[in-house]
C-alpha positions in Angstrom: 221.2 94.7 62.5 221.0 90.9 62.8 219.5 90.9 66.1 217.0 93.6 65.4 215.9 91.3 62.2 215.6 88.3 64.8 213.7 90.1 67.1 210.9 91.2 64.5 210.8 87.7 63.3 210.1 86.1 66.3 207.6 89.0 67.2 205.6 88.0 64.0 206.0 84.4 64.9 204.4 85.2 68.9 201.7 87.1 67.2 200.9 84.3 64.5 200.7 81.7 67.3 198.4 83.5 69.9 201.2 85.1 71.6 200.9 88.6 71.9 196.7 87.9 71.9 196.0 89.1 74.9 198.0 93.0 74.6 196.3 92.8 71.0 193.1 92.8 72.3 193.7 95.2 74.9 194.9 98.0 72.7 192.3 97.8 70.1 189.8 98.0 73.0 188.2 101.2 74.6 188.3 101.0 78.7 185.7 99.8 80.1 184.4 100.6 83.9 181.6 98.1 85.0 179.4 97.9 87.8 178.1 94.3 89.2 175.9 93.4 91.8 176.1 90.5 93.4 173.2 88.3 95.2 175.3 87.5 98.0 177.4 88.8 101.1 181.1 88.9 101.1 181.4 87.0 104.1 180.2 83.6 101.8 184.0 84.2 100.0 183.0 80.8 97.3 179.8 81.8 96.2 180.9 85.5 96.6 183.9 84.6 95.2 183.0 83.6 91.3 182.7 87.1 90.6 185.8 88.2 92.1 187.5 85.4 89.9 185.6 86.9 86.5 186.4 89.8 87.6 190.5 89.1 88.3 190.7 87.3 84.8 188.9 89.7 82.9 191.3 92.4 84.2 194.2 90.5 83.5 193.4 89.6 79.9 192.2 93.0 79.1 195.4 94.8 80.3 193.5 97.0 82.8 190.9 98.4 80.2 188.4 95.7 81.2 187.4 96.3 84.5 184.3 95.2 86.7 183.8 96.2 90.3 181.8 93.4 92.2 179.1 95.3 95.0 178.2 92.6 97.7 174.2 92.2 98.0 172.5 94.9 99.6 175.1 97.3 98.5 173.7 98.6 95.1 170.3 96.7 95.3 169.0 94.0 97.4 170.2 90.7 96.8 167.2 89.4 95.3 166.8 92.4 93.2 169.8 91.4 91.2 168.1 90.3 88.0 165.9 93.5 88.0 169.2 95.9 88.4 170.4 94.5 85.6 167.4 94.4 83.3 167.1 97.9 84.0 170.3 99.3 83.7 171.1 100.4 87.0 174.0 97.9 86.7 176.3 96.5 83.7 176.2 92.9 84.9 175.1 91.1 87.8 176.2 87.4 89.7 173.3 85.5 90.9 171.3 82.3 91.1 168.8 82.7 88.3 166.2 80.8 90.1 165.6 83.6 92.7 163.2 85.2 90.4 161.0 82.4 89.7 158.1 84.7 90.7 158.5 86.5 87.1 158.7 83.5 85.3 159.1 79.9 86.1 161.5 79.6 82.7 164.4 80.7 84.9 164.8 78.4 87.0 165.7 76.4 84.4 169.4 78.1 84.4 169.8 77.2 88.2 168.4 74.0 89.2 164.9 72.2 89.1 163.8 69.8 92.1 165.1 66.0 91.2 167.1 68.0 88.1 170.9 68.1 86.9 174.1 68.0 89.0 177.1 70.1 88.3 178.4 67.8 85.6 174.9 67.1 83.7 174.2 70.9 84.2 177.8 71.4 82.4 177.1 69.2 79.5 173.4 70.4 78.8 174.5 74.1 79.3 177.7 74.1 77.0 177.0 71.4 74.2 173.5 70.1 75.1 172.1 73.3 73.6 170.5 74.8 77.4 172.9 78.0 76.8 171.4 78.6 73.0 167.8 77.7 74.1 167.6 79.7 77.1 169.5 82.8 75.9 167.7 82.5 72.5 163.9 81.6 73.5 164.0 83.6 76.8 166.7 85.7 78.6 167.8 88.2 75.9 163.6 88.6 75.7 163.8 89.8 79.8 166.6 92.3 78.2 169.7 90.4 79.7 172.0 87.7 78.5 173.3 84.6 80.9 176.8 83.5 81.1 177.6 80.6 83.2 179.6 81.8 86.0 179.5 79.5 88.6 178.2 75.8 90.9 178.1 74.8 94.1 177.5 71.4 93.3 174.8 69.6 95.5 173.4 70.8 98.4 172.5 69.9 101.7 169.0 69.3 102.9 168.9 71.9 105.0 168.6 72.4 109.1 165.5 71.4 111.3 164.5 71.6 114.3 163.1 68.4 114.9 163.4 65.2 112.9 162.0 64.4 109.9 160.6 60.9 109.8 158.0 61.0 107.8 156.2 63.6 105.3 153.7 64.2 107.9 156.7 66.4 109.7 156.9 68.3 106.7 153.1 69.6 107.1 152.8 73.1 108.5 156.8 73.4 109.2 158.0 77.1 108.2 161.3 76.5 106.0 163.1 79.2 104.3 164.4 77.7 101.1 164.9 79.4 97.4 164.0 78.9 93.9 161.0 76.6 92.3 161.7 73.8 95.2 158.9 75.7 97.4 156.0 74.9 95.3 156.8 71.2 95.8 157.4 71.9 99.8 153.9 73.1 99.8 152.1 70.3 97.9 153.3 68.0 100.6 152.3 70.7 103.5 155.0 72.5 104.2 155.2 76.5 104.3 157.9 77.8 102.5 159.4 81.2 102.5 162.2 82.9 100.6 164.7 85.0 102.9 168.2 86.4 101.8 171.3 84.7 103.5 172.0 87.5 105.4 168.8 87.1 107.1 168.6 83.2 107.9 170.3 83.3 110.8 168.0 86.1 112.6 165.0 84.1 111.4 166.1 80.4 113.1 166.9 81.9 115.9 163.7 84.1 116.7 161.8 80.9 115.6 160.1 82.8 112.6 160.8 79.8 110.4 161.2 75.9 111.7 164.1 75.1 109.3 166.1 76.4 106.6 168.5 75.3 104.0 171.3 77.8 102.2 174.4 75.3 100.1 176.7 72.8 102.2 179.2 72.6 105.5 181.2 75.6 104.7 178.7 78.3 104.1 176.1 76.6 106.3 178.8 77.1 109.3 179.7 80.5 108.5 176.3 81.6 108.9 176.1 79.9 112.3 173.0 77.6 111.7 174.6 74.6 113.9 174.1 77.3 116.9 170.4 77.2 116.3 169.9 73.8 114.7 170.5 70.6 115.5 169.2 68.3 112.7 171.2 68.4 109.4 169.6 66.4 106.2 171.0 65.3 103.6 170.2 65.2 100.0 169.4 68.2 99.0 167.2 66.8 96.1 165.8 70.7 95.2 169.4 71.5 94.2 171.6 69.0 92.9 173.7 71.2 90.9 173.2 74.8 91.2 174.6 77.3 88.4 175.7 80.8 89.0 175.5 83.1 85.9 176.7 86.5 85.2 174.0 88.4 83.3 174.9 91.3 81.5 172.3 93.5 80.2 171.3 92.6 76.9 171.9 96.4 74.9 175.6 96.2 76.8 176.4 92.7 75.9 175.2 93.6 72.0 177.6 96.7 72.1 180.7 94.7 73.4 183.4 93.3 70.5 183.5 89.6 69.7 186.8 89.7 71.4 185.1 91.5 74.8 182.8 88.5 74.7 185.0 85.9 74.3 187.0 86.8 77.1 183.3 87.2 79.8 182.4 83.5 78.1 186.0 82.4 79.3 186.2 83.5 82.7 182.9 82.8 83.4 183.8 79.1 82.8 186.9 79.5 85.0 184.6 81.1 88.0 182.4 78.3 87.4 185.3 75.3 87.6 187.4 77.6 90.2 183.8 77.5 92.9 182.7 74.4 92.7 186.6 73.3 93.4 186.6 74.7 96.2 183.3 73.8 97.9 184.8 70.5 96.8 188.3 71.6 98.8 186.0 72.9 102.0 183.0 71.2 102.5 184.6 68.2 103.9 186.5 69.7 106.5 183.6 71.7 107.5 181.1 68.8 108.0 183.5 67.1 109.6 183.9 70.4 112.9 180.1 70.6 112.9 179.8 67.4 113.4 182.3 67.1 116.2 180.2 70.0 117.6 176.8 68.3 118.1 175.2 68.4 114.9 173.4 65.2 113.9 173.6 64.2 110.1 170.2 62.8 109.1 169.2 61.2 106.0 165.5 61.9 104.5 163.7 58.7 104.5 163.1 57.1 101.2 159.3 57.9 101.6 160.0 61.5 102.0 162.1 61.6 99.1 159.3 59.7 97.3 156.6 62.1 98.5 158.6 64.9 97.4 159.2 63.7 93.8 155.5 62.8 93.2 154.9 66.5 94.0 157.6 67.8 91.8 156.1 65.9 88.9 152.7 67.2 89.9 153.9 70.7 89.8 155.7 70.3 86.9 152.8 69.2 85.5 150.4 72.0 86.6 153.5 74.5 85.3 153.7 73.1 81.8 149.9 73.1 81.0 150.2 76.5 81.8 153.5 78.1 80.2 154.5 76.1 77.4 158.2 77.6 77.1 158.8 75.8 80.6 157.3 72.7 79.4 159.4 73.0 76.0 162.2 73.6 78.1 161.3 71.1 80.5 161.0 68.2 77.8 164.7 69.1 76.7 166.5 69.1 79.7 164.5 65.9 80.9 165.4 64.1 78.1 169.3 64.8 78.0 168.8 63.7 81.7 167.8 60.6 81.0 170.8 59.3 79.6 173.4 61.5 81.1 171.7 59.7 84.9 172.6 56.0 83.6 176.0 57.2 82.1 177.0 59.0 85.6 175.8 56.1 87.4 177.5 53.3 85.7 181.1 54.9 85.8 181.4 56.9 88.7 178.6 56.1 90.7 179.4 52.7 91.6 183.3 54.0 91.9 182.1 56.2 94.9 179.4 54.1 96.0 182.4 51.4 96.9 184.7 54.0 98.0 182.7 54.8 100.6 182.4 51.8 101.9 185.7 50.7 102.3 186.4 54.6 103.8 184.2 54.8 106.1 
């Protein structure tokens, strides 16, 4: 009888503490069967990967009455169709880059990444306490029908593959270069012809000489994909991406039917997919710079007056965007000005750190 009294105690005590949460939540919960489609192959296992890592945790927590089934791109819809499947219905939820459907609206690439924009840390802080989640849900995603959870980064990019060097903006004019979100516009201000292919496709396109030059995310991906094989010229930074989010959106009636507790537990894994991804980019980028440049592949670095020519035209484009759509220049305005500070702070502490690291690594 004593034991039996313990036990209860100490049940009430688990519960009281956060405990027995997760079983709590799962039995007051009706099971769920979702669908997601995801932008990209399953061959790209980090960027492919953040929704296999939502999906693990959700699973978990839930007890087996949360579950989401990830399709790779091209399996349900197209990977650029993502946003669409999911506005629609066709789809619970999709992963993608947000700035893949620029062509509705420029507003979303504001989720992803802007040219000369945020890195994975400042996109962090603006997104989670800087008010970008708030703002972009509020003024313009649950609008389109869907709602964005942050779900995903693969930090900053490389500046893609070329075949032939860059040395100065004038070997930017008339090249062909595959490359995705907003960053084209700016591309084409300084000559260039962009074009925007799935990664499934790249490849195919280098090689047959279609395009001059693509870019997809860094070392590990890049070499999956076999663009060294084609390309010889690798440039680095990849100032159109500097911090890339991934988001989960859920359709917007689905999201609005889920409990509190159902959407506390997307919110959550969404921030681990987004830690777990850029962790490992972080884990296997190095290693695979370091093979592909043992196999031939010359590292570049864009000159400073390409870099320069390139930022005049994003603010020009910006510019030309703004006096067009105010949302995007409202949004604009924000995100530039928690920039502005967040640059210096970044700079001052760990900046300088790896500035001096690398040269005493090298």
């Amino acid at each position: 009888m004593q034991r039996r009294e313990m036990l209860k105690k100490v049940a009430a005590g688990a519960a009281a503490t956060g405990a027995l949460a997760a079983p709590g939540i799962a039995s007051a919960q009706a099971t769920l069967n979702w669908r997601c489609a995801s932008s990209f192959p399953k061959s790209l296992d980090t960027i492919f990967g953040g929704a296999e890592t939502l999906q693990k945790r959700v699973a978990e927590v839930s007890g087996g009455k949360f579950n989401i089934r990830v399709f790779a791109g091209g399996e349900i819809v197209p990977g650029l169709q993502v946003a669409d499947a999911v506005m629609n219905g066709t789809v619970e939820c999709g992963h993608t880059a947000l700035y893949y459907y620029v062509g509705k609206d420029p507003v979303w690439t504001f989720a992803t990444a802007i040219p000369f924009g945020m890195n994975f840390r400042t996109m962090n802080a603006w997104w989670i306490h800087g008010g970008g989640e708030q703002l972009l849900n509020n003024e313009f995603f649950h609008k389109q029908g869907v709602h964005a959870l942050l779900a995903g980064n693969t930090g900053g990019q490389m500046g893609g593959w070329y075949n032939k060097e860059i040395k100065s903006v004038d070997d930017l004019k008339g090249l062909k270069f595959r490359i995705g979100g907003f960053a084209g516009q700016m591309l084409a201000k300084v000559g260039a012809v962009p074009s925007m292919i799935a990664a499934g496709e790249i490849y195919q396109a280098l090689e047959r000489g279609t395009i001059d030059g693509a870019e997809w995310i860094g070392p590990y991906d890049d070499e999956k994909l076999g663009f060294q094989k084609v390309s010889k010229f690798y440039y680095y930074p990849g100032w159109w991406e500097p911090g890339p989010a991934l988001h989960l959106i859920v359709n917007l009636k689905v999201w609005e039917s889920l409990s509190k507790e159902y959407q506390s537990l997307l919110t959550a894994a969404g921030y681990e997919a987004n830690q777990s991804m850029m962790a490992k980019y972080d884990f296997e980028n190095p290693k695979a710079l370091k093979r592909l440049l043992a196999g031939g592949t010359k590292l570049m670095s864009f000159p400073k007056s390409v870099m320069d020519a390139c930022y005049q035209a994003s603010k020009d484009v910006y510019a030309e965007t703004s006096a067009k759509n105010p949302l995007f220049k409202r949004i604009l305005d924000h995100q530039q000005a928690f920039l502005a500070d967040e640059v210096q702070w970044l700079r001052l502490n760990e900046g300088a750190y790896d500035s001096y690291m690398g040269t005493i690594r090298r």
